[in-house]
C-alpha positions in Angstrom: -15.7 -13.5 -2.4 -14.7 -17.3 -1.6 -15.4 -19.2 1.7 -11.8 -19.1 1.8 -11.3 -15.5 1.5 -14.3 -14.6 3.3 -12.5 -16.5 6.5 -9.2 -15.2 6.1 -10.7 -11.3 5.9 -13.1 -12.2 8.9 -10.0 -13.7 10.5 -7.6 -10.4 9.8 -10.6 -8.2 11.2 -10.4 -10.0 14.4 -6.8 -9.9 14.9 -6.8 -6.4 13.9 -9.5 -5.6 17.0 -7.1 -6.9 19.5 -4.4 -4.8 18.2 -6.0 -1.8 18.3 -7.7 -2.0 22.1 -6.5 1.5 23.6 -3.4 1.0 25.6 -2.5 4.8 26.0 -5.5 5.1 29.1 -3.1 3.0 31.2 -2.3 5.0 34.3 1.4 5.9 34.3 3.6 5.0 37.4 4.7 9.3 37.9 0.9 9.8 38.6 0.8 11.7 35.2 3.7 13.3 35.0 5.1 12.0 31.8 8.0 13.2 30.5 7.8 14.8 27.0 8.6 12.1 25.2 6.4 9.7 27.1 3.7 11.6 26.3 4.5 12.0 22.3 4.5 8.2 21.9 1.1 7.9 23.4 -0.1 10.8 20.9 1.9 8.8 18.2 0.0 5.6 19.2 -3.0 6.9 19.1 -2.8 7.8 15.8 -1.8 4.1 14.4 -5.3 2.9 16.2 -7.4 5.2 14.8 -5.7 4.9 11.3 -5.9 1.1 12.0 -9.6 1.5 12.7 -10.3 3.2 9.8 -8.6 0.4 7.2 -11.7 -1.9 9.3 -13.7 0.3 7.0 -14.9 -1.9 4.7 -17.0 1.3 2.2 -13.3 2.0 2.1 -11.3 -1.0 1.1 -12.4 -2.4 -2.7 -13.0 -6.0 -2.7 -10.5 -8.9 -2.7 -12.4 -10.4 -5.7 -14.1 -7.7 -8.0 -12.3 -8.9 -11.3 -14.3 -11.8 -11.1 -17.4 -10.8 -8.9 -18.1 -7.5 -9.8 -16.2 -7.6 -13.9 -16.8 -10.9 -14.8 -13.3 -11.4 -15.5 -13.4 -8.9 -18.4 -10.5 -7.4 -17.0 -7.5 -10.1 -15.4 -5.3 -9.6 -13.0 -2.2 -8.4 -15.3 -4.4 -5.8 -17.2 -4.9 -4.5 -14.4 -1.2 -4.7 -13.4 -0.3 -3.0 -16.5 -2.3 -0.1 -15.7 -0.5 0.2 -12.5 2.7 0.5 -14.0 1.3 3.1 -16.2 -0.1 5.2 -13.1 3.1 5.0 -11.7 5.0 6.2 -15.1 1.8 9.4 -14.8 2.6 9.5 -11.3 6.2 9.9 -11.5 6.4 12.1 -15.0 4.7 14.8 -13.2 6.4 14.5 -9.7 3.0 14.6 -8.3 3.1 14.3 -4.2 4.3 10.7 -2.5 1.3 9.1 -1.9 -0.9 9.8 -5.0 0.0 6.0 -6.6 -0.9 4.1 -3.7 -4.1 6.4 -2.7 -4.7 6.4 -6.8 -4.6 2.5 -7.4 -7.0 2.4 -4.1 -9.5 4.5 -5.9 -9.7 2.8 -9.0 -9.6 -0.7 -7.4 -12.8 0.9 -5.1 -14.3 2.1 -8.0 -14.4 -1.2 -10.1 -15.9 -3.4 -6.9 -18.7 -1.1 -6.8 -19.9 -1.4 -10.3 -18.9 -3.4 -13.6 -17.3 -1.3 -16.7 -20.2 -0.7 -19.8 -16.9 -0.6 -21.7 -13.5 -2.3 -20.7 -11.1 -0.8 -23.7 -7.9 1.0 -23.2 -9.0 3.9 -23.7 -11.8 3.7 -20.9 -9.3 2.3 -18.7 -7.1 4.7 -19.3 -9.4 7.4 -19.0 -10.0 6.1 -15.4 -7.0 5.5 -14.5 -5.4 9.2 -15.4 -8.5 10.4 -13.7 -7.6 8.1 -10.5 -4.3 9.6 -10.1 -5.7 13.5 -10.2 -8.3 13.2 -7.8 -5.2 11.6 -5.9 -2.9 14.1 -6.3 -5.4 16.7 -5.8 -5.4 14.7 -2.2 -2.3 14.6 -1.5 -1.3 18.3 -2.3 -3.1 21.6 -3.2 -0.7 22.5 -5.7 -1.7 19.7 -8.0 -4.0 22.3 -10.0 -0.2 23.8 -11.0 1.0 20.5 -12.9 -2.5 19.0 -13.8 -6.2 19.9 -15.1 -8.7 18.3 -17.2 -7.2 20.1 -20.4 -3.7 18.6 -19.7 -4.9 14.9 -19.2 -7.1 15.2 -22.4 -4.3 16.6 -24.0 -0.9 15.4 -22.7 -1.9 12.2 -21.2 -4.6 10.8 -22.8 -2.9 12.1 -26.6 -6.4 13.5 -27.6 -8.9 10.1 -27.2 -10.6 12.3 -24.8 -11.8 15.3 -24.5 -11.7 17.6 -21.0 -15.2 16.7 -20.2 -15.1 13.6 -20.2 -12.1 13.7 -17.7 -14.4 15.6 -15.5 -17.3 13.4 -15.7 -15.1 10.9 -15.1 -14.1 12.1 -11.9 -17.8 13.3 -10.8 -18.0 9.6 -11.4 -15.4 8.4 -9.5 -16.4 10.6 -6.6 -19.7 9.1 -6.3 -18.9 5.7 -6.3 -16.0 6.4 -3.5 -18.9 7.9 -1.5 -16.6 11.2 -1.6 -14.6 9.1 0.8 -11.1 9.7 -0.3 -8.9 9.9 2.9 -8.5 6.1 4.0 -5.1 5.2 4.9 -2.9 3.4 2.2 -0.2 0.9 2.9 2.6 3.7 2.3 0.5 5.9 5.2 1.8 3.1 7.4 4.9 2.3 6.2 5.9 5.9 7.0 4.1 6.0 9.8 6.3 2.7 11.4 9.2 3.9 9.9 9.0 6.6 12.5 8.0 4.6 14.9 10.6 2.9 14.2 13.5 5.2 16.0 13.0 3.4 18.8 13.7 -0.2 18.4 15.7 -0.2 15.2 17.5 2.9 15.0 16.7 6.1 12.8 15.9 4.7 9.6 14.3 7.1 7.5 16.3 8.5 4.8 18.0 5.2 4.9 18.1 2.6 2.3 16.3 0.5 4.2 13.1 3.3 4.2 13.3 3.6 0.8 13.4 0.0 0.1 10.4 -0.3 2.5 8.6 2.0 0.2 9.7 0.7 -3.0 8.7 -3.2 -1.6 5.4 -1.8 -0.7 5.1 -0.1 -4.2 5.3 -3.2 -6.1 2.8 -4.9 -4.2 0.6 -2.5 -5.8 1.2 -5.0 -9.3 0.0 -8.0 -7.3 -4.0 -9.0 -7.2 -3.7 -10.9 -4.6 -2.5 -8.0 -1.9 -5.9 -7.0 -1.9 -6.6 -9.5 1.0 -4.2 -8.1 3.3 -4.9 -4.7 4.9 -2.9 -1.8 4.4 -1.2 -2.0 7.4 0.1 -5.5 6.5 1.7 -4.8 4.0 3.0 -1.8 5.2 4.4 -3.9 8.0 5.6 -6.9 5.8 7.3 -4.2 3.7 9.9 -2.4 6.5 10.2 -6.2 7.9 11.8 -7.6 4.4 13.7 -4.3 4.2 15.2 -5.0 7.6 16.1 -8.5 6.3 17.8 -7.4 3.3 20.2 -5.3 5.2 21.1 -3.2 2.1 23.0 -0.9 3.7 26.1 -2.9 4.1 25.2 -4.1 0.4 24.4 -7.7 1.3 22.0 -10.0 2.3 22.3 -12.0 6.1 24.0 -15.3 6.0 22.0 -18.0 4.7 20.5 -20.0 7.6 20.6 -16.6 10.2 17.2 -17.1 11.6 15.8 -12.9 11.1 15.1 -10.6 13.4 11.7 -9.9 15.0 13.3 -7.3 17.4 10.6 -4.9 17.8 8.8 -5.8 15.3 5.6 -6.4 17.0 6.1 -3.0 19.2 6.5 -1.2 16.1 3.7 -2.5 13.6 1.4 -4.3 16.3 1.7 -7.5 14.4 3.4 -10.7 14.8 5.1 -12.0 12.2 3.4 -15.4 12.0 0.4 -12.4 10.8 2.8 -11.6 7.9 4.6 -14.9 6.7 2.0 -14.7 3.7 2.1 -11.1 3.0 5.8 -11.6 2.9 5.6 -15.0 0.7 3.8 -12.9 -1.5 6.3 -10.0 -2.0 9.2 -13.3 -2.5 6.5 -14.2 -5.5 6.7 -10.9 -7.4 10.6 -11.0 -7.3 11.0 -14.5 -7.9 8.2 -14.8 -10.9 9.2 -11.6 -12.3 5.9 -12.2 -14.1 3.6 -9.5 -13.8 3.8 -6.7 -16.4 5.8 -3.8 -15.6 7.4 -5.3 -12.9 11.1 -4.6 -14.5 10.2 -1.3 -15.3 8.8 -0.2 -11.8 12.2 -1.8 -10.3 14.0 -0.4 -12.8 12.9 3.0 -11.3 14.0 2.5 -8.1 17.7 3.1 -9.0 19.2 0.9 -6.4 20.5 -2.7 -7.2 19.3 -5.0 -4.6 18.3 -8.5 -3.5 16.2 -10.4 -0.9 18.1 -12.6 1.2 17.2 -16.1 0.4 13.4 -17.1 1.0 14.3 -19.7 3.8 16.0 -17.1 5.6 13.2 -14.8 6.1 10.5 -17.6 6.5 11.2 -20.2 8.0 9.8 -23.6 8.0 7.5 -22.6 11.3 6.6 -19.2 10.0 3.0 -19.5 10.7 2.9 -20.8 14.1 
């Protein structure tokens, strides 16, 4: 990692550890007697601070810079974009449980920061990442073991280049090297998790188009390298922000020139939106650039036509004070 990088992840941390400082201890003004749902938004709160804690992690989080610290660049940033897209096409072809991708691609990206490949091929890579998304799904849902075992990957999924046992020495693998951590909180835990939290200040939103495009924003991101630096929670929150902005529901973007919304965005996701204008600018790149492999296919998915209102309109020129 960079001197640059190092800052900006030192400098996240920090902002993060203000966020997180326990407000549910405040003494209500009943003397305790909070009404029900009082008392459900403190519960509710106290679970974003400890998940918020626990992204902090950093035996959790795989580092912002293993291509070229810990693979010597034997692996770029769009090979590893293209194995994504395939995860996602795994992912999707066996309806395995929302969630595996996201807690999959963290695994695999965890897994190559703690140790360089003896053989980067497409087979290995493969291998790994098929591997990745079981242990996932496994994770996410018992039932798992119904749709997927060794046999199929080696069979179905990996066309016979490898055999069952290697698929579970692969995963005895992976499961050392993630410390048999596999529960850290991925940017879709949050996104669901503000989209709830979201009932009060923007309305009921999930089962909206706007959750799902939250979800599908914060999908893509997976493609991009560079989201790495931002915690999960960031790009959760940049995710249901944009959503907002794009206003799908009524089928078009906001005027150009409407300065956006912030309205409740800071009660719902803890951050201010000067903490997301590069998360954001980010998410603008992968749309704009259309550049990173697979990209077209993973939006292509989605099944919704949509478009982000105009750059300028979302950040403007003052973003980042």
């Amino acid at each position: 990692m960079d001197d640059g990088d190092a800052d900006y992840m030192e400098s996240l941390v920090q902002k993060i550890c203000l966020m997180i400082v326990p407000r549910s201890a405040a003494p209500s003004s009943d003397g305790g007697a909070a009404s029900g749902a009082a008392a459900a938004a403190v519960y509710e709160a106290s679970i974003l601070e400890n998940q918020m804690t626990m992204e902090m992690d950093i035996s959790q989080r795989p580092s912002p810079d293993y291509l070229s610290a810990v693979q010597r660049n034997k692996i770029n940033p769009a090979m590893r974009a293209s194995v994504v897209v395939w995860m996602d096409e795994m992912s999707r072809g066996y309806k395995l449980a929302d969630g595996t991708l996201h807690r999959a691609v963290c695994y695999i990206d965890r897994y190559l920061s703690s140790k360089p490949l003896e053989e980067v091929s497409p087979r290995q890579l493969g291998l790994l990442a098929a591997t990745a998304v079981f242990l996932a799904a496994k994770y996410e849902n018992d039932f798992t073991a119904w749709k997927l075992d060794a046999r199929v990957i080696a069979r179905e999924i990996g066309s016979g280049l490898y055999t069952p046992s290697e698929v579970l020495k692969t995963e005895r693998d992976l499961l050392a090297a993630l410390d048999y951590k596999l529960g850290h909180p991925t940017a879709l835990t949050f996104v669901d998790h503000y989209l709830a939290r979201n009932d009060a200040y923007y309305g009921n939103l999930d089962g909206s188009p706007t959750a799902s495009l939250a979800r599908h924003l914060a999908d893509l991101t997976l493609l991009d390298y560079r989201s790495l630096r931002h915690p999960p929670s960031a790009v959760a929150a940049s995710a249901v922000h944009l959503a907002r902005c794009a206003t799908i529901e009524n089928g078009r973007p906001p005027p150009a020139g409407n300065p956006p919304s912030y309205a409740g965005l800071e009660e719902v996701t803890l951050y201010r939106f000067a903490d997301l204008a590069g998360c954001i600018e980010e998410m603008y790149d992968i749309h704009e650039s259309q550049c990173w492999p697979g990209y077209g296919k993973m939006k292509a998915r989605y099944g919704i036509n949509y478009s982000l209102p105009a750059r300028r309109c979302v950040l403007p020129l003052n973003s980042s004070s």
